[in-house]
C-alpha positions in Angstrom: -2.1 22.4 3.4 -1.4 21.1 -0.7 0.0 17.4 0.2 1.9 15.8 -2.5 2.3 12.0 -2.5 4.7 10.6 -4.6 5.4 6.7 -5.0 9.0 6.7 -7.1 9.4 4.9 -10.0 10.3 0.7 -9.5 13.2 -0.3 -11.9 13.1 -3.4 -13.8 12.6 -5.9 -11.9 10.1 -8.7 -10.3 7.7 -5.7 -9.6 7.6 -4.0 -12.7 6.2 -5.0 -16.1 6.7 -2.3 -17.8 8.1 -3.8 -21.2 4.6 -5.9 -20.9 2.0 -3.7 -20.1 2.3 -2.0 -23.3 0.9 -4.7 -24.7 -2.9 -4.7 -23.0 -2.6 -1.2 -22.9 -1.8 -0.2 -19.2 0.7 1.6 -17.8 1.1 0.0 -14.4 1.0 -3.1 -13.0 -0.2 -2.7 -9.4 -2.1 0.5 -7.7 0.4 2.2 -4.5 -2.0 1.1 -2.0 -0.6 2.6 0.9 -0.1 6.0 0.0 -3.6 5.8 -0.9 -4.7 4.5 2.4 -2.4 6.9 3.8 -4.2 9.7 2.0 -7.4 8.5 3.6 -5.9 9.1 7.4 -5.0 12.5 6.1 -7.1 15.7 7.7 -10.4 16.1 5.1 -9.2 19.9 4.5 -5.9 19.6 2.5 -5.4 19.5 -0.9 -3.8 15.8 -2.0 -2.5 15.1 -5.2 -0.9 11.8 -5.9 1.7 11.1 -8.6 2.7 7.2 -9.2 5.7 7.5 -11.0 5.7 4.0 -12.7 2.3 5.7 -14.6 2.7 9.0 -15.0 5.4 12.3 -14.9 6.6 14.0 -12.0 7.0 17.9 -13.3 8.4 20.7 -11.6 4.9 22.4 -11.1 3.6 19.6 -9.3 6.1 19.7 -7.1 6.2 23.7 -6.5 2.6 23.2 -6.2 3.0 21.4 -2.8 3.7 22.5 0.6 4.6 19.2 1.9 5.7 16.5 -0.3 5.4 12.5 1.0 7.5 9.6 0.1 6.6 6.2 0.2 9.2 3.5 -1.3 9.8 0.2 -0.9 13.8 -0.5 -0.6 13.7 -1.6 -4.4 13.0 2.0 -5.3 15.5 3.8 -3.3 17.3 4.8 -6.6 14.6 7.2 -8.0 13.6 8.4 -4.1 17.3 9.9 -4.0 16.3 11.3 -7.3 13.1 13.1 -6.0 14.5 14.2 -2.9 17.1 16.1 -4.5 14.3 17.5 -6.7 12.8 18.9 -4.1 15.2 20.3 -2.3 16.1 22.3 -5.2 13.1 23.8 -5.5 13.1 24.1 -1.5 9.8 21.9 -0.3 9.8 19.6 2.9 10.1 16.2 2.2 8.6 13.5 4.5 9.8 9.8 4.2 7.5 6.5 5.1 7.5 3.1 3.9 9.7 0.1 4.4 12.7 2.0 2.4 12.8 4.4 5.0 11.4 2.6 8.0 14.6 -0.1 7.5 17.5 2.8 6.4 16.7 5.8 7.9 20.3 6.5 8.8 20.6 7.0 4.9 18.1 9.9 4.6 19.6 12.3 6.4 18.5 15.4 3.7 14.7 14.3 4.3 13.1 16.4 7.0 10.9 14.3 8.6 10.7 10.8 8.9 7.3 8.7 9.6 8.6 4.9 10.3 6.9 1.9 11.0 3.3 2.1 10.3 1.3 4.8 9.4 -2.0 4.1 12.0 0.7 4.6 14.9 3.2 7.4 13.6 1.1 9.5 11.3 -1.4 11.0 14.3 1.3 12.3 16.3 2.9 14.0 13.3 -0.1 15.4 12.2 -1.0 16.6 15.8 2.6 18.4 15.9 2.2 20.1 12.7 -1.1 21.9 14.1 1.0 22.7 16.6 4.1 24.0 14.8 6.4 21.8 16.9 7.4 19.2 14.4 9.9 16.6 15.4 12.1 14.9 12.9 11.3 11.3 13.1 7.9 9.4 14.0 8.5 6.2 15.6 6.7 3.5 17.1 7.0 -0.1 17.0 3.3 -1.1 18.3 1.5 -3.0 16.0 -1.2 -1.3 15.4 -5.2 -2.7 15.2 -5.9 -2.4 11.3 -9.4 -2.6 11.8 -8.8 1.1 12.3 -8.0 1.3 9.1 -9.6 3.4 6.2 -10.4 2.7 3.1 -8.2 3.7 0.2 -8.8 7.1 -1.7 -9.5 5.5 -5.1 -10.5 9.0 -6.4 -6.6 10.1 -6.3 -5.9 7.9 -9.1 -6.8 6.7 -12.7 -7.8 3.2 -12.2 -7.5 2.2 -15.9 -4.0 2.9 -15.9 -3.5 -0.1 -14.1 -3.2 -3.9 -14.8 -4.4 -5.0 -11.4 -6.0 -3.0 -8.4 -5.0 -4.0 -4.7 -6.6 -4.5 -1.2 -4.8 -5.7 2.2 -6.5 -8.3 4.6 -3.6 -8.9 7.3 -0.2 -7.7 8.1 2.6 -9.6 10.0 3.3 -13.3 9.4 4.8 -16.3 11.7 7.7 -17.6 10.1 10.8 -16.0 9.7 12.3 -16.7 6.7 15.5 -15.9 6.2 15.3 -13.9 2.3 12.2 -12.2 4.0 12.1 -9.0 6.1 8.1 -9.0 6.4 8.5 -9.6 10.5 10.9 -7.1 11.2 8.9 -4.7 9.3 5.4 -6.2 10.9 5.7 -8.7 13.2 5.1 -12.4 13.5 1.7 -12.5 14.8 -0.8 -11.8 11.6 -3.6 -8.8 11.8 -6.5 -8.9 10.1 -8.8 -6.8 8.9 -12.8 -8.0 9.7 -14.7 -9.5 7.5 -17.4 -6.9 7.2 -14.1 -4.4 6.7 -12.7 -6.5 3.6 -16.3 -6.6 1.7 -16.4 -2.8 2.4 -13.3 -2.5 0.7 -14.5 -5.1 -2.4 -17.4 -2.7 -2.5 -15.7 0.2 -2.6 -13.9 -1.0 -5.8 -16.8 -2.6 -7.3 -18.7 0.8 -7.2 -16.3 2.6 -9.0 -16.0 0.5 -11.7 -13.3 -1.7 -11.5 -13.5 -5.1 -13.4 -10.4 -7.8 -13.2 -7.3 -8.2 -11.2 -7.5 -8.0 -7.7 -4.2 -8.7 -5.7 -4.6 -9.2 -2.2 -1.1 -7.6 -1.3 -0.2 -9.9 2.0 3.1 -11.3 2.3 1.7 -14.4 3.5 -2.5 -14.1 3.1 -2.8 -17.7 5.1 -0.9 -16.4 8.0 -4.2 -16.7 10.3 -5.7 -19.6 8.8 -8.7 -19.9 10.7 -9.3 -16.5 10.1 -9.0 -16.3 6.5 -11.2 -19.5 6.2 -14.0 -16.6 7.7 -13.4 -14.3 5.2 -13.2 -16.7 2.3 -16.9 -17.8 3.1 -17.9 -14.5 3.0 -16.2 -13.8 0.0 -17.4 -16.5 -1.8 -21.1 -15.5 -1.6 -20.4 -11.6 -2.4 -18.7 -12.7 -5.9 -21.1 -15.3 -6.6 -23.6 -12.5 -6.1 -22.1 -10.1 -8.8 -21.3 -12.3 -11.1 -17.6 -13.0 -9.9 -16.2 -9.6 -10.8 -12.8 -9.9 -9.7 -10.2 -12.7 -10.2 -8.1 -12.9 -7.2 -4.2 -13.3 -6.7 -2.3 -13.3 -3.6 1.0 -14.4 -1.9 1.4 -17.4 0.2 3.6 -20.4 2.2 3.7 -23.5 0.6 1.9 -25.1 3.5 -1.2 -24.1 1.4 -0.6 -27.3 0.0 -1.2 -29.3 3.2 -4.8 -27.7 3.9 -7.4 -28.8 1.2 -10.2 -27.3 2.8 -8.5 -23.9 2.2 -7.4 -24.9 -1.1 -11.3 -25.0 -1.8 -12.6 -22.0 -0.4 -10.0 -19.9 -2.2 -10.8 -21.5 -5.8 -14.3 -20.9 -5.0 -13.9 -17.6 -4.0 -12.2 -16.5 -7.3 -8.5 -17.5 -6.9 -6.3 -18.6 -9.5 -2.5 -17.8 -8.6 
């Protein structure tokens, strides 16, 4: 099977820096971390190539390369997904849709053969255990939250990492408020998973051996959902960065109740945060 991953191109908005990036030389702000992790649960015998949009060209031949193409969006990129599904369809490959774009509008892809909603550790074994089979359904749903300890490590081989300003890892999905501009908990719940401790460090390590130096954005919608968790992994953290000379400056999302917990305030600083 040749598996082509394509994560479309963002416009011009709060995600993309394009107009900036020119400027230290980089053509992407941030990495697509999950089609990279989803490459990772994908069988070890197909061919995978994946083309991020926002830092390099989508041609014709790539595409007539694959037998399968995958989608991931986020709803912000739903322009230039129409665009590549009617590219494909042109040139007559099956097109499979995952990501919150899809997961949230299905209804609107109705030219996209398959569907793989919700999340990937859930929906992506069955499909792959009906394509062996050659008794494909059209769309993958499940709304268990799955354990993300499970979880693989990203293929960071798939792309260039120094066409990017900032590489990514996840520590926890889900969050407990429910804010109205925010569709994080219908997407993945209101009780935060986390990855283990020993997991995360696996995943700084994995970065750290292939070269990478800087950025490091922690991708969570709210990284202090699980406080007392967190807490864990920020004294483990701190160590490991102290030990390498502090190799990555951190970044992450969070609720202003930060504020109100000093302690946490602390460890983070001390563990290499600075926004």
């Amino acid at each position: 099977m040749k598996a082509l991953l394509i994560y479309p191109l963002i416009p011009d908005t709060f995600w993309n820096f394009r107009h900036v990036l020119k400027f230290i030389r980089k053509k992407a702000a941030h990495v697509p971390l999950g089609l990279l992790t989803v490459a990772a649960m994908m069988p070890k015998d197909w061919e995978i190539k994946l083309v991020d949009m926002n830092a390099q060209h989508l041609s014709d031949a790539t595409i007539q390369w694959a037998d399968m193409v995958f989608i991931g969006a986020m709803i912000i990129q739903k322009e230039s997904v129409q665009q590549i599904i009617s590219r494909c369809r042109k040139m007559e490959r099956v097109v499979v849709g995952g990501g919150p774009l899809f997961t949230s509008f299905p209804e609107v892809f109705e030219d996209v053969d398959h569907l793989i909603l919700n999340e990937a550790e859930i929906t992506l074994p069955p499909f792959l255990k009906d394509l062996q089979s050659g008794n494909l359904n059209r769309i993958y749903q499940n709304e268990e939250r799955p354990n993300i300890t499970m979880t693989p490590l990203p293929r960071w081989d798939l792309i260039d990492i120094n066409t990017y300003a900032s590489m990514a890892v996840q520590y926890s999905r889900g969050c407990p408020y429910n804010c109205e501009f925010c569709d994080i908990v219908y997407l993945n719940g209101r009780e935060p998973r986390v990855k283990s401790n020993e997991q995360m460090l696996k995943e700084f390590d994995s970065l750290y051996n292939i070269g990478w130096r800087g950025s490091l954005f922690i991708v969570d919608d709210n990284f202090i959902g699980n406080r007392l968790q967190v807490k864990t992994l920020l004294r483990k953290l701190i160590p490991w960065q102290a030990a390498r000379n502090f190799p990555f400056t951190l970044y992450t999302q969070a609720t202003v109740n930060l504020a109100l917990d000093e302690e946490l305030m602390q460890l983070m600083t001390a563990a290499g945060f600075d926004s």
